[in-house]
PDBQT receptor file of N, H, CA, C and O in Angstrom, charges set to zero:
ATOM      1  N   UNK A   1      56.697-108.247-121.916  1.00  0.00    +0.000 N 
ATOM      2  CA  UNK A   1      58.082-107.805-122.033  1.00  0.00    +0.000 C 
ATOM      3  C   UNK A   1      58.959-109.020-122.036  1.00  0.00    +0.000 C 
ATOM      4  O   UNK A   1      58.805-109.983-122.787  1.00  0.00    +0.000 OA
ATOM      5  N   UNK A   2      60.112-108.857-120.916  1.00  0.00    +0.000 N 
ATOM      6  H   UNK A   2      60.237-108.075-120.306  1.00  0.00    +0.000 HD
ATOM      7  CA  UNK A   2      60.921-110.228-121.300  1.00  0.00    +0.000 C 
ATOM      8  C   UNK A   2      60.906-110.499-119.639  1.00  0.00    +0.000 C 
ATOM      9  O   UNK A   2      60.447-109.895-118.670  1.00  0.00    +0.000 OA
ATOM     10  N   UNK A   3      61.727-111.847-119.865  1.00  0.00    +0.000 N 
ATOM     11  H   UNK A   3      62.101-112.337-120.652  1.00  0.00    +0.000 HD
ATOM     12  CA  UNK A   3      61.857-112.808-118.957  1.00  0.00    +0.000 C 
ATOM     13  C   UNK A   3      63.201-112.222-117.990  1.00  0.00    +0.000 C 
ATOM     14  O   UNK A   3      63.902-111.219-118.125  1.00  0.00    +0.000 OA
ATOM     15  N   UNK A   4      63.205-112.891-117.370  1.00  0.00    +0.000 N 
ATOM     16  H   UNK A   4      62.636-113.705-117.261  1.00  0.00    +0.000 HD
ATOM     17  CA  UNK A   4      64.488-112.582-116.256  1.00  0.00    +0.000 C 
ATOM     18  C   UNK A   4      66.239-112.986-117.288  1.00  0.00    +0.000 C 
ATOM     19  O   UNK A   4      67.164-112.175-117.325  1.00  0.00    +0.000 OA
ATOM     20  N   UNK A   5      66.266-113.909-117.760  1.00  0.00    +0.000 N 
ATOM     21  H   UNK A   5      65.515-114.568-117.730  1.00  0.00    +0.000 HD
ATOM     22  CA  UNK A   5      67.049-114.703-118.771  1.00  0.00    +0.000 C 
ATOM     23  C   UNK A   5      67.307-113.808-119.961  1.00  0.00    +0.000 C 
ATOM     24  O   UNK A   5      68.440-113.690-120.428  1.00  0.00    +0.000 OA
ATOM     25  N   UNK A   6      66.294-113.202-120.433  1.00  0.00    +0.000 N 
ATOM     26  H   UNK A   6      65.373-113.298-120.054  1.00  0.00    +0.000 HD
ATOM     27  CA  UNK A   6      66.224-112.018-121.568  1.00  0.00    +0.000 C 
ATOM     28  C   UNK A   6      67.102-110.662-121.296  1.00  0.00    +0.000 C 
ATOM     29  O   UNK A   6      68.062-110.133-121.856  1.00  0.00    +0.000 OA
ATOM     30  N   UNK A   7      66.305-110.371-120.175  1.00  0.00    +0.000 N 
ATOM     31  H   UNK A   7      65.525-110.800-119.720  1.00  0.00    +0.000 HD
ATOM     32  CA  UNK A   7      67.394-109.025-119.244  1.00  0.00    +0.000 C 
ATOM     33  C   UNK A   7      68.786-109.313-118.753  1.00  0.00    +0.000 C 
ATOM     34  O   UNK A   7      69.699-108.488-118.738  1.00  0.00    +0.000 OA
ATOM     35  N   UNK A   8      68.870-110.703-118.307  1.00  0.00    +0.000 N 
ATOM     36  H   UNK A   8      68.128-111.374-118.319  1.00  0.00    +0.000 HD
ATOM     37  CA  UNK A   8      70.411-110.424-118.162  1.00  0.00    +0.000 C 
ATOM     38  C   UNK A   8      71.479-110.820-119.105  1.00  0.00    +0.000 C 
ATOM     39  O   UNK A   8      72.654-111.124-118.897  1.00  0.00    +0.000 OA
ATOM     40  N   UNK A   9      70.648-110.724-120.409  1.00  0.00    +0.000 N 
ATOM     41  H   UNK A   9      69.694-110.477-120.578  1.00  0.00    +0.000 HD
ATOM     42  CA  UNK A   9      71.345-111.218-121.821  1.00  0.00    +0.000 C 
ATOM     43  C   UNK A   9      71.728-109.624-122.117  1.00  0.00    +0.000 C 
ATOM     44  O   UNK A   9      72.759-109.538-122.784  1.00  0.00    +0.000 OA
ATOM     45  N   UNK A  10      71.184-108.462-121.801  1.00  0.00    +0.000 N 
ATOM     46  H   UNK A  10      70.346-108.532-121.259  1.00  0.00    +0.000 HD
ATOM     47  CA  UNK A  10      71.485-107.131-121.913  1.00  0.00    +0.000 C 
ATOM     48  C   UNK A  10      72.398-106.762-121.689  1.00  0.00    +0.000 C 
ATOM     49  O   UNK A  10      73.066-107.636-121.136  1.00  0.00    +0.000 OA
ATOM     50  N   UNK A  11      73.126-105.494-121.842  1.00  0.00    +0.000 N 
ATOM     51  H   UNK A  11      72.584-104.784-122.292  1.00  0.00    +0.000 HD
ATOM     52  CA  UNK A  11      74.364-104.573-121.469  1.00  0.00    +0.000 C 
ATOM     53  C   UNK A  11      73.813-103.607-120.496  1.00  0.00    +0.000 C 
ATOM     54  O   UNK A  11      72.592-103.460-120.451  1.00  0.00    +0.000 OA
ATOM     55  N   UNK A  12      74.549-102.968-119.751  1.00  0.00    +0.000 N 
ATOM     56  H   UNK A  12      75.541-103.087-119.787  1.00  0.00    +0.000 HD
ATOM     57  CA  UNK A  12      74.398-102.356-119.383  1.00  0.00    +0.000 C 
ATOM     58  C   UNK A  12      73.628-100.812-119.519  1.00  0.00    +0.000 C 
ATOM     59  O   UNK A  12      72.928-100.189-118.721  1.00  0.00    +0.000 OA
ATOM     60  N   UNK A  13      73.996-100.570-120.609  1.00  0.00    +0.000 N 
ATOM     61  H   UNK A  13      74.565-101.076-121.258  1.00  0.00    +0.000 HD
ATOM     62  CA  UNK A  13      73.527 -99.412-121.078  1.00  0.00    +0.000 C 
ATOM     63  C   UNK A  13      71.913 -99.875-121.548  1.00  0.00    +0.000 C 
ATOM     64  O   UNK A  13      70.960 -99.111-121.397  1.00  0.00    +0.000 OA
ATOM     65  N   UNK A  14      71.809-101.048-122.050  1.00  0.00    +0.000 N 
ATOM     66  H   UNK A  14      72.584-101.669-122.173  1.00  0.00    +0.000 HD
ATOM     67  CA  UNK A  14      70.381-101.326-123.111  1.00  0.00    +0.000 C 
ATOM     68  C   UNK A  14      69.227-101.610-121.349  1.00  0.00    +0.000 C 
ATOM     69  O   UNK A  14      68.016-101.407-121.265  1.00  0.00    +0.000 OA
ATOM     70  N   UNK A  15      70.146-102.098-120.236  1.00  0.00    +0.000 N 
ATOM     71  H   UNK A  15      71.130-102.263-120.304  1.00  0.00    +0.000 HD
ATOM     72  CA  UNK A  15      69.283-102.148-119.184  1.00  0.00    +0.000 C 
ATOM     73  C   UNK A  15      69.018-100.850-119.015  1.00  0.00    +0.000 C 
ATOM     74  O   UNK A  15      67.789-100.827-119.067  1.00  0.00    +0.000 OA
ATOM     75  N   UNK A  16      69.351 -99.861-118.862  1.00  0.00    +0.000 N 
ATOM     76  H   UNK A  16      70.349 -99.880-118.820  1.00  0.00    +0.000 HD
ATOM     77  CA  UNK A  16      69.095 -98.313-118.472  1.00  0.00    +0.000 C 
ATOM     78  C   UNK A  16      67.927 -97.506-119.218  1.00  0.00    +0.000 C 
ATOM     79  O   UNK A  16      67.081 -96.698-118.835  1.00  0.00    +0.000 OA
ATOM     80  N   UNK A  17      68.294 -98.152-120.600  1.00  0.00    +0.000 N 
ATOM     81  H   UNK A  17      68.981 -98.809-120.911  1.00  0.00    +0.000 HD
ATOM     82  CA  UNK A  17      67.434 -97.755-121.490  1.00  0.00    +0.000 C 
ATOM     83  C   UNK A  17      65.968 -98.725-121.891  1.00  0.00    +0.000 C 
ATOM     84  O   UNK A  17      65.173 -98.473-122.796  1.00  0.00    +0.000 OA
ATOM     85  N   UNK A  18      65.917 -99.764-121.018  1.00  0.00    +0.000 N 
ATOM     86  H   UNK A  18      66.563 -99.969-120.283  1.00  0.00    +0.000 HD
ATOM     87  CA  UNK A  18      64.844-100.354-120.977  1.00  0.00    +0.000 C 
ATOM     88  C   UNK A  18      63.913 -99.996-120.026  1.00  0.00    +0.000 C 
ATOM     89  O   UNK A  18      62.700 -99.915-120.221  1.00  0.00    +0.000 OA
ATOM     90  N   UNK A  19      64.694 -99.712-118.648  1.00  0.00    +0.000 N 
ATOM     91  H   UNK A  19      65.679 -99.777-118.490  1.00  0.00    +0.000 HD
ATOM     92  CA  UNK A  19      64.372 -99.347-117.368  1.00  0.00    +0.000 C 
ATOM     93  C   UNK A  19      63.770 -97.802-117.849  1.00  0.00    +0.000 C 
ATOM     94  O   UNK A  19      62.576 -97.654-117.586  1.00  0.00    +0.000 OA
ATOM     95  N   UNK A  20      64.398 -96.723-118.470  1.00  0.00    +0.000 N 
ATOM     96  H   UNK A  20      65.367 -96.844-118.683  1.00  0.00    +0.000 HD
ATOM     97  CA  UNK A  20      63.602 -96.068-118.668  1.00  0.00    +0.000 C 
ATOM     98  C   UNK A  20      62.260 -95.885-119.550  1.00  0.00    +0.000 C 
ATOM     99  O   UNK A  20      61.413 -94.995-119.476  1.00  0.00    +0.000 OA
ATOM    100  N   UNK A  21      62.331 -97.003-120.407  1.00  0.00    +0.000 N 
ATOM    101  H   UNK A  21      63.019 -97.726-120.468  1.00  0.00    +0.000 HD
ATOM    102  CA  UNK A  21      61.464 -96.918-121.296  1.00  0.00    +0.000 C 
ATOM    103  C   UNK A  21      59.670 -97.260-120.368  1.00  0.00    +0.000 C 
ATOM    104  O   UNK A  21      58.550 -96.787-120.562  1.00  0.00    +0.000 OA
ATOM    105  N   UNK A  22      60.221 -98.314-119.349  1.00  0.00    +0.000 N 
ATOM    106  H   UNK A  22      61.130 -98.699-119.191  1.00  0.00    +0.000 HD
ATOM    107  CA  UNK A  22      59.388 -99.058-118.595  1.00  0.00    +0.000 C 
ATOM    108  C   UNK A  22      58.404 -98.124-117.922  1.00  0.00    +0.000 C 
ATOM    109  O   UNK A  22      57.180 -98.022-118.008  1.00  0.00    +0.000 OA
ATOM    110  N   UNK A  23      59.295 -97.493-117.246  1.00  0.00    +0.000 N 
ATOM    111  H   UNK A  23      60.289 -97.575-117.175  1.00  0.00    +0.000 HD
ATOM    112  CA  UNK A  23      59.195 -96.018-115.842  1.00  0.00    +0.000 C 
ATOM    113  C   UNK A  23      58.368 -95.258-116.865  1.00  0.00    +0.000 C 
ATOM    114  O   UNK A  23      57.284 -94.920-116.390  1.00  0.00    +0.000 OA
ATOM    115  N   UNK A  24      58.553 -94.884-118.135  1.00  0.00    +0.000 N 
ATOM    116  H   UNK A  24      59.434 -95.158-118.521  1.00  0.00    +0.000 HD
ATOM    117  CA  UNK A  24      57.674 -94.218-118.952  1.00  0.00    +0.000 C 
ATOM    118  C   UNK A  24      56.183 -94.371-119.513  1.00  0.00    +0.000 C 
ATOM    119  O   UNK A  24      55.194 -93.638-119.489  1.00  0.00    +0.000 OA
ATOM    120  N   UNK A  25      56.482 -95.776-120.080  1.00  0.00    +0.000 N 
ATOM    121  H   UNK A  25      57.285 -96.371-120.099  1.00  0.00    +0.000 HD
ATOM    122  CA  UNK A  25      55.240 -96.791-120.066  1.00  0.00    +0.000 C 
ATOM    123  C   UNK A  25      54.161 -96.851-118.387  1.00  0.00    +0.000 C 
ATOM    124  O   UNK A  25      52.985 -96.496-118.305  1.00  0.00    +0.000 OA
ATOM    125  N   UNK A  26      54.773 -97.241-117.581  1.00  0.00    +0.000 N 
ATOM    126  H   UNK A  26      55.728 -97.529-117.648  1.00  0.00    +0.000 HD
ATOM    127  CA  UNK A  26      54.258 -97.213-116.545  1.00  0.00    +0.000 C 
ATOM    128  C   UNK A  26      53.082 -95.654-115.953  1.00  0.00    +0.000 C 
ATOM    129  O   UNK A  26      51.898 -95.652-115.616  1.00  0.00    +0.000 OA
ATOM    130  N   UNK A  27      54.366 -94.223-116.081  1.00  0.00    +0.000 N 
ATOM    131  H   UNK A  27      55.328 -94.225-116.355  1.00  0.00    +0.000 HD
ATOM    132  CA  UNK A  27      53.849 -93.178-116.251  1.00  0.00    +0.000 C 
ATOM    133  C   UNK A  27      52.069 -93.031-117.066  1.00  0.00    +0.000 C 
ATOM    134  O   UNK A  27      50.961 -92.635-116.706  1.00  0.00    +0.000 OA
ATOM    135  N   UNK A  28      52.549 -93.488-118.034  1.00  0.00    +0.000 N 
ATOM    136  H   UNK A  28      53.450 -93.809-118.327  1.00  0.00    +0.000 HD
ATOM    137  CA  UNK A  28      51.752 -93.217-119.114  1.00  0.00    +0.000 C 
ATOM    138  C   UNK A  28      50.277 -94.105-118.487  1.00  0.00    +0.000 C 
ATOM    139  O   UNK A  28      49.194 -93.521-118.502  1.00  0.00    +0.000 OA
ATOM    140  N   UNK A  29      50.389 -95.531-117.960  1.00  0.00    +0.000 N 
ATOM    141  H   UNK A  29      51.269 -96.005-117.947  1.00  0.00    +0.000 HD
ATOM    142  CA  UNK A  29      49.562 -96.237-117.996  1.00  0.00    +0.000 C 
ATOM    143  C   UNK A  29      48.590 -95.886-116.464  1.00  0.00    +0.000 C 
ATOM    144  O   UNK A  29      47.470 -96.323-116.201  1.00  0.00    +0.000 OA
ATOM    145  N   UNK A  30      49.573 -94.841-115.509  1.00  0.00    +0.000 N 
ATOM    146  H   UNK A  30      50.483 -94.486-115.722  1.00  0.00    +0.000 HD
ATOM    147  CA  UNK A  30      49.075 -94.716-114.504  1.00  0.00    +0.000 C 
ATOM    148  C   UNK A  30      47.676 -93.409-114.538  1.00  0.00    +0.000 C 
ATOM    149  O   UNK A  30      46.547 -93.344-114.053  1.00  0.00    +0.000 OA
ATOM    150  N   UNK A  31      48.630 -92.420-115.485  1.00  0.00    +0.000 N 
ATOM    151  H   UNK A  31      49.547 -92.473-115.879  1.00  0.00    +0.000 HD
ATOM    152  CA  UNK A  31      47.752 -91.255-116.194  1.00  0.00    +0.000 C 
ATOM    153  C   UNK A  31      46.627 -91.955-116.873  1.00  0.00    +0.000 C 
ATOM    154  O   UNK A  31      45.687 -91.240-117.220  1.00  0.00    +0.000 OA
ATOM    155  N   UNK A  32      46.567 -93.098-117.097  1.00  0.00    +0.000 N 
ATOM    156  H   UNK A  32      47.330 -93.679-116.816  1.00  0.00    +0.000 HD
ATOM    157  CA  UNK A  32      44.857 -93.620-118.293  1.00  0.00    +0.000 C 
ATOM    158  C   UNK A  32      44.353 -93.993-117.067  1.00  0.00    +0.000 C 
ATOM    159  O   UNK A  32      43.136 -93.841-116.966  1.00  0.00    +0.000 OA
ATOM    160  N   UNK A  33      45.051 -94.535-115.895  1.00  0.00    +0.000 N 
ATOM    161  H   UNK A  33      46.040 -94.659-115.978  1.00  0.00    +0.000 HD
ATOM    162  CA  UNK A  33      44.020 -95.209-114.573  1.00  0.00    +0.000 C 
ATOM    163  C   UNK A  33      43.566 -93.863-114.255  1.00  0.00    +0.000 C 
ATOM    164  O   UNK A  33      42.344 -93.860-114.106  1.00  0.00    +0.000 OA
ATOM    165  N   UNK A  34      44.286 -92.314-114.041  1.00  0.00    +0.000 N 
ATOM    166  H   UNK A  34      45.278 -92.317-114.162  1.00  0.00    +0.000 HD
ATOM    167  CA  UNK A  34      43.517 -91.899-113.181  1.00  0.00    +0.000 C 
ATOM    168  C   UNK A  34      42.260 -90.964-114.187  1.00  0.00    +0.000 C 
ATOM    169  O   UNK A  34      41.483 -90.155-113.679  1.00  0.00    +0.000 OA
ATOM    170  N   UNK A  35      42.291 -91.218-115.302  1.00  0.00    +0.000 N 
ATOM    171  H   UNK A  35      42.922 -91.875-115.715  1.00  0.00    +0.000 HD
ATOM    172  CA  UNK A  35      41.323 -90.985-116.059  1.00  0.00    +0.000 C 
ATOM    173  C   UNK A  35      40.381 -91.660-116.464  1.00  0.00    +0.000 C 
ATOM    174  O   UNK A  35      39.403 -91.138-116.999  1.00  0.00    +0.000 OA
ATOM    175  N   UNK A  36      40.471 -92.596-116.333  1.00  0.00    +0.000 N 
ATOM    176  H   UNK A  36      41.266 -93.020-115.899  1.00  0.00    +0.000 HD
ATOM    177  CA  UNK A  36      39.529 -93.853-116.426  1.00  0.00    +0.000 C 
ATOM    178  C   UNK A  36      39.634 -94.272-118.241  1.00  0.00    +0.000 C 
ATOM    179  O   UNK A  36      38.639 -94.480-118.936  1.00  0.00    +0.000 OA
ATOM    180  N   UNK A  37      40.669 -94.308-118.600  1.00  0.00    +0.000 N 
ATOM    181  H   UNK A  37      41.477 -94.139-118.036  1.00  0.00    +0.000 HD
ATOM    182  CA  UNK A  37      40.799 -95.005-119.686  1.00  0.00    +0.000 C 
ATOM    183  C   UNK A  37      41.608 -96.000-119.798  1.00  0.00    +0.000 C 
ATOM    184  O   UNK A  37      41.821 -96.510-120.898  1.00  0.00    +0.000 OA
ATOM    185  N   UNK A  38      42.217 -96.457-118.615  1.00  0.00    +0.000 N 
ATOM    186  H   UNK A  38      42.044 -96.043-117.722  1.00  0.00    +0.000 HD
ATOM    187  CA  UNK A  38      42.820 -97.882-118.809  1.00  0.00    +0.000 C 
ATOM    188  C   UNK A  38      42.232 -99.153-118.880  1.00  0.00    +0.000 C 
ATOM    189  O   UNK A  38      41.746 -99.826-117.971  1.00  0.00    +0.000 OA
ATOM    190  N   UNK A  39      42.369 -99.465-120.429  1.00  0.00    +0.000 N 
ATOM    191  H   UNK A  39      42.764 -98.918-121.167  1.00  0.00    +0.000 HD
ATOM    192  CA  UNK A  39      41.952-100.544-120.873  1.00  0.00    +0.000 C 
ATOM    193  C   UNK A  39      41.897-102.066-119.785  1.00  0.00    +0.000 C 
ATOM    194  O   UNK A  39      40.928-102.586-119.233  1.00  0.00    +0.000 OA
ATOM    195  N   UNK A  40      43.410-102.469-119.787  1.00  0.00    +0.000 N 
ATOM    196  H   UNK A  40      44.197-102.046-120.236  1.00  0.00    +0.000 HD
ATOM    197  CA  UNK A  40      44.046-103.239-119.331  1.00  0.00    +0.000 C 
ATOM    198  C   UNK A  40      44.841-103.237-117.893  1.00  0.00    +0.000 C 
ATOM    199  O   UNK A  40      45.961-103.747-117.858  1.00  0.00    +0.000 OA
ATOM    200  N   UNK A  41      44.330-102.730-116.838  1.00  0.00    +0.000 N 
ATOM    201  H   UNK A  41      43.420-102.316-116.867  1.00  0.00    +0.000 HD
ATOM    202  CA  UNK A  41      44.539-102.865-115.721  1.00  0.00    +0.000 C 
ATOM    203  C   UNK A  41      45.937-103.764-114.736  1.00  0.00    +0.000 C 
ATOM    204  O   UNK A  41      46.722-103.452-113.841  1.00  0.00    +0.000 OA
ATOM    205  N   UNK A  42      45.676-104.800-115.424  1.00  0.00    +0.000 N 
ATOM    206  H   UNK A  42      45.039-105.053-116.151  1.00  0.00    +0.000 HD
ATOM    207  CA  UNK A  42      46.936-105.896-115.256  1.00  0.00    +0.000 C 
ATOM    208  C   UNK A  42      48.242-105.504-116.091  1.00  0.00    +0.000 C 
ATOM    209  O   UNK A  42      49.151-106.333-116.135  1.00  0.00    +0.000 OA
ATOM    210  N   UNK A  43      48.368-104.431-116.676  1.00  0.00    +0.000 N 
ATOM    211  H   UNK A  43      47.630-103.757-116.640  1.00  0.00    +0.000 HD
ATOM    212  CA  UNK A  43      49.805-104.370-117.101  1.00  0.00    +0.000 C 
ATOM    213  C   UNK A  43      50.468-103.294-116.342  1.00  0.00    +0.000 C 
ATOM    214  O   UNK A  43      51.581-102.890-116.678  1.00  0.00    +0.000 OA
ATOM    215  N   UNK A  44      49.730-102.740-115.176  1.00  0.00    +0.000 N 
ATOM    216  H   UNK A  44      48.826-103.068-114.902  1.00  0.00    +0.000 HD
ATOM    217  CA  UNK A  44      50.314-101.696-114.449  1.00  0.00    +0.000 C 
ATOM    218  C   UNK A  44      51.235-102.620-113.091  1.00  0.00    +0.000 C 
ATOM    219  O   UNK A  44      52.063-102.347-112.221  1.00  0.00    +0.000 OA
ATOM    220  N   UNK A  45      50.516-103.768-113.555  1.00  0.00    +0.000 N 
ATOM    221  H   UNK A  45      49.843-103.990-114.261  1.00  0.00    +0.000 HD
ATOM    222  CA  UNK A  45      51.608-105.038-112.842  1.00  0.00    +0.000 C 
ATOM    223  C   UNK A  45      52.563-105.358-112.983  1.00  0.00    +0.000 C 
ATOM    224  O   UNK A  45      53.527-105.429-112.221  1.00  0.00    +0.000 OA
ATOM    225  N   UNK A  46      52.341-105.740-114.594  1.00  0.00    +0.000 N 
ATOM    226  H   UNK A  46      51.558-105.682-115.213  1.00  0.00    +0.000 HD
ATOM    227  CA  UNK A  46      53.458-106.346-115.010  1.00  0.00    +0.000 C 
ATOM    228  C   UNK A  46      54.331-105.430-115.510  1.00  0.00    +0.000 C 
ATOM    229  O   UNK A  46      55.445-105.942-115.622  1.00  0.00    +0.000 OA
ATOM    230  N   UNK A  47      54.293-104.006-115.946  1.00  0.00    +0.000 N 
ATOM    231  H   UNK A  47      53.389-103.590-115.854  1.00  0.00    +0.000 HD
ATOM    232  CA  UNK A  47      55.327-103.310-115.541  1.00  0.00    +0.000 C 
ATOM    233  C   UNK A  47      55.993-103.160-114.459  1.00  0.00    +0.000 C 
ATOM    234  O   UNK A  47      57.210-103.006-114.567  1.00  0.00    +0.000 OA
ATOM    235  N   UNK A  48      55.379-103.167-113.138  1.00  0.00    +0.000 N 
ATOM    236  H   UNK A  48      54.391-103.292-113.051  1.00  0.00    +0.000 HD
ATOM    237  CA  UNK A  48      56.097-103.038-112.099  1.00  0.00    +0.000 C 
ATOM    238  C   UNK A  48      56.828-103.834-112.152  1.00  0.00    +0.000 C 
ATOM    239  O   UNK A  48      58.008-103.485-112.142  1.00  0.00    +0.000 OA
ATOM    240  N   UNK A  49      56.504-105.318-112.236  1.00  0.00    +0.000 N 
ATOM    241  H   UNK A  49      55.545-105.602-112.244  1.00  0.00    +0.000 HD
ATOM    242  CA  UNK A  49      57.408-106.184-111.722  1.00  0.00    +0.000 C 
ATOM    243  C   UNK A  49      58.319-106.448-112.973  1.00  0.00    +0.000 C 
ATOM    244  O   UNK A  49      59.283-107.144-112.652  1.00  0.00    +0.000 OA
ATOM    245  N   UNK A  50      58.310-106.145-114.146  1.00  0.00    +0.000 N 
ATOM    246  H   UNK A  50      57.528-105.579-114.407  1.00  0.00    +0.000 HD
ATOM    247  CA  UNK A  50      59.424-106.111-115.367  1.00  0.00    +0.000 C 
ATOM    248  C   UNK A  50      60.817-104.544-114.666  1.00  0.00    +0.000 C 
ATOM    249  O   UNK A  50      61.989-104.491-115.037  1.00  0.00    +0.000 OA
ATOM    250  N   UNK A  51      60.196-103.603-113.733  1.00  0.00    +0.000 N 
ATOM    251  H   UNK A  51      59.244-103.646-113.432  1.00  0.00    +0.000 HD
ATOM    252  CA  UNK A  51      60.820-102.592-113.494  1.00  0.00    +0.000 C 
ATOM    253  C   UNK A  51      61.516-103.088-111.757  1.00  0.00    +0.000 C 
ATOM    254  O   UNK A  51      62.354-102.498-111.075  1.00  0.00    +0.000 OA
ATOM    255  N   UNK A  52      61.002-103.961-111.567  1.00  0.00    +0.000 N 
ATOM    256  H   UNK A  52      60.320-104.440-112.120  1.00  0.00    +0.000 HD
ATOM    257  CA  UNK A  52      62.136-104.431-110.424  1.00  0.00    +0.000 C 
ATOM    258  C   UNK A  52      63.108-105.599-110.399  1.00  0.00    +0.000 C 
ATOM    259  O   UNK A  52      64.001-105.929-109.619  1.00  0.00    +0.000 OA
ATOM    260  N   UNK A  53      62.406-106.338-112.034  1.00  0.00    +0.000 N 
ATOM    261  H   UNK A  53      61.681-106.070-112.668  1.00  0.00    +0.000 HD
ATOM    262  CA  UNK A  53      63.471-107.583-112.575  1.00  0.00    +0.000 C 
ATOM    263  C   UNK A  53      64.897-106.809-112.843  1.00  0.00    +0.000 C 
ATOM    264  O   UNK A  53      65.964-107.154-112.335  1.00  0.00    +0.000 OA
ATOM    265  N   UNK A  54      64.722-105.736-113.706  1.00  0.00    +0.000 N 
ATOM    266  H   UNK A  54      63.855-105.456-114.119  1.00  0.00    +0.000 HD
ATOM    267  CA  UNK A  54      65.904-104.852-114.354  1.00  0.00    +0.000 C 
ATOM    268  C   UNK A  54      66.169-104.139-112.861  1.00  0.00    +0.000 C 
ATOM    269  O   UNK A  54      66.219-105.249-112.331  1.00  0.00    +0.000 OA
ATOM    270  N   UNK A  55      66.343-103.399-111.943  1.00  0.00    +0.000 N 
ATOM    271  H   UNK A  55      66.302-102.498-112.373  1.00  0.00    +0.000 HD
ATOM    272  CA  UNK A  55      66.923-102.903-110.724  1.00  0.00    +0.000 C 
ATOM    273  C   UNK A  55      67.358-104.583-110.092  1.00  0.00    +0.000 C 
ATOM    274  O   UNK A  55      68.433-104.666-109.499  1.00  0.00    +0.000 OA
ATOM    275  N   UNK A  56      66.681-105.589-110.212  1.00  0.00    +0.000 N 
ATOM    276  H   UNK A  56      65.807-105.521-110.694  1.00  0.00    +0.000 HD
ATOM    277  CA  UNK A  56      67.786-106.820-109.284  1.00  0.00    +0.000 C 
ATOM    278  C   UNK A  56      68.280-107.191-110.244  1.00  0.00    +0.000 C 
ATOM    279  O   UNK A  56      68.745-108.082-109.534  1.00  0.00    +0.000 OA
ATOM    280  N   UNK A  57      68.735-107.448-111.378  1.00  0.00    +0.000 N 
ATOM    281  H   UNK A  57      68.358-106.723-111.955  1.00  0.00    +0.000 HD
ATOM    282  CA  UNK A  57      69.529-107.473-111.918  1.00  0.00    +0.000 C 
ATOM    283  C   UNK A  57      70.734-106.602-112.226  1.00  0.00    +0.000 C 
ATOM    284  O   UNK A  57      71.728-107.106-112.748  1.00  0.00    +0.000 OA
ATOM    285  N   UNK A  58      70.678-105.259-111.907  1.00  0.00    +0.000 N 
ATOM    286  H   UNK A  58      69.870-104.849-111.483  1.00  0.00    +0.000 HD
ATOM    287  CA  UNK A  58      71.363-103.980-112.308  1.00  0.00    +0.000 C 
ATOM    288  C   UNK A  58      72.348-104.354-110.569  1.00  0.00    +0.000 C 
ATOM    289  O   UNK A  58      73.559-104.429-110.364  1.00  0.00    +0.000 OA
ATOM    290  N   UNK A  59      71.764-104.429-110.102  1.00  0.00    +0.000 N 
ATOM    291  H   UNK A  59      70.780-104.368-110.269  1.00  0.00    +0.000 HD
ATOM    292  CA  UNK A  59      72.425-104.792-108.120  1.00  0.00    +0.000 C 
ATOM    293  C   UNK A  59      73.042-105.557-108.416  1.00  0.00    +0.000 C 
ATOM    294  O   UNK A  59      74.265-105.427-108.477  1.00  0.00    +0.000 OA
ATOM    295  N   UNK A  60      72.343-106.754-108.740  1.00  0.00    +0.000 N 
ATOM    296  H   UNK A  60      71.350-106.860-108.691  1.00  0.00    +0.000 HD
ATOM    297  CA  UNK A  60      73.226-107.783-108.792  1.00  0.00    +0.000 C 
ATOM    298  C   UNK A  60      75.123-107.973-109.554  1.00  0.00    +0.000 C 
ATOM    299  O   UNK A  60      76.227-108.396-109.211  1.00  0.00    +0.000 OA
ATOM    300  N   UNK A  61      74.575-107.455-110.501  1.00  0.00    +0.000 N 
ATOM    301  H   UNK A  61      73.678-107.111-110.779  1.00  0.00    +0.000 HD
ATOM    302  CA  UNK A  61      75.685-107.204-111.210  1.00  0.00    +0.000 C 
ATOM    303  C   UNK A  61      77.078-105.624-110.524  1.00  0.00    +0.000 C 
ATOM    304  O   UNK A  61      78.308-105.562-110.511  1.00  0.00    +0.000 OA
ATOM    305  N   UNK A  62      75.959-104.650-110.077  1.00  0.00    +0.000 N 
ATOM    306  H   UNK A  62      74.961-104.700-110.088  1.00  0.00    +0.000 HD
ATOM    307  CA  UNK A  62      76.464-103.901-109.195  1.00  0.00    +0.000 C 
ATOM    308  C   UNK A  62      77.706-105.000-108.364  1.00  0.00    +0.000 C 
ATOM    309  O   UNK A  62      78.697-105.481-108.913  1.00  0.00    +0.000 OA
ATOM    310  N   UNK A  63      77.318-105.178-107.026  1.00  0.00    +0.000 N 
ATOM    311  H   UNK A  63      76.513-104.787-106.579  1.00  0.00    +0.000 HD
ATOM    312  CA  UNK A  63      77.665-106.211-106.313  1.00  0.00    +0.000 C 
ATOM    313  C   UNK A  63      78.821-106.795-107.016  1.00  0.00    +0.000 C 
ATOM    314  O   UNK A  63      79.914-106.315-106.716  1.00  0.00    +0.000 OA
ATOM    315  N   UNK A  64      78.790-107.806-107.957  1.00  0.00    +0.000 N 
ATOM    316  H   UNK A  64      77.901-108.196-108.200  1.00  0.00    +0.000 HD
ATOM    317  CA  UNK A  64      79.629-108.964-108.494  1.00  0.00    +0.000 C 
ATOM    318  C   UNK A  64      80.694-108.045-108.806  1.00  0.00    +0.000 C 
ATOM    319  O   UNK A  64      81.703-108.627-108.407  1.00  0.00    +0.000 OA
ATOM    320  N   UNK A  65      81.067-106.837-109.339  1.00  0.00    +0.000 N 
ATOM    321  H   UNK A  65      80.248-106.364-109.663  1.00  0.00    +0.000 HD
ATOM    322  CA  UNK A  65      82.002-106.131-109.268  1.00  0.00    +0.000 C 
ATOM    323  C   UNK A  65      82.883-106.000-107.821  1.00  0.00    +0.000 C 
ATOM    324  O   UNK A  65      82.580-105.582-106.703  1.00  0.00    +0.000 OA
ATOM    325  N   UNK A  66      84.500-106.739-108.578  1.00  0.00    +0.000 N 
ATOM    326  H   UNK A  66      84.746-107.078-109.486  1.00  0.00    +0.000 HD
ATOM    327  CA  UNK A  66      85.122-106.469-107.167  1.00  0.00    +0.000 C 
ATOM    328  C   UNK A  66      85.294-104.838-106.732  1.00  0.00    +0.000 C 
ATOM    329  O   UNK A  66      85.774-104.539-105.639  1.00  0.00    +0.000 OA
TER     330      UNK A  66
């Protein structure tokens, strides 16, 4: 996916809609683990942690609002 630098090049709205896309992907990849068809094991990682880059960034920016 992207970098930390990538996401906060986003809008607001395109973060929401990434964040959900992620949460979906993730869904999807958790349903092949409990079936035993997940290929690739390590991207149930790196979704997570692409899905908590976009929430500290979404805060962050939260926050910076007076």
């Amino acid at each position: 996916m992207s970098t930390a630098t990538a996401i906060r090049e986003m809008s607001g709205e395109q973060l929401e809609h990434e964040l959900r896309e992620t949460q979906q992907s993730l869904f999807r990849l958790r349903l092949q683990a409990a079936t035993e068809r997940n290929d690739v094991p390590s991207n149930v990682k790196k979704l997570r942690r692409n899905i908590a880059r976009i929430r500290t960034i979404q805060r962050e920016r939260q926050l910076a609002q007076p």
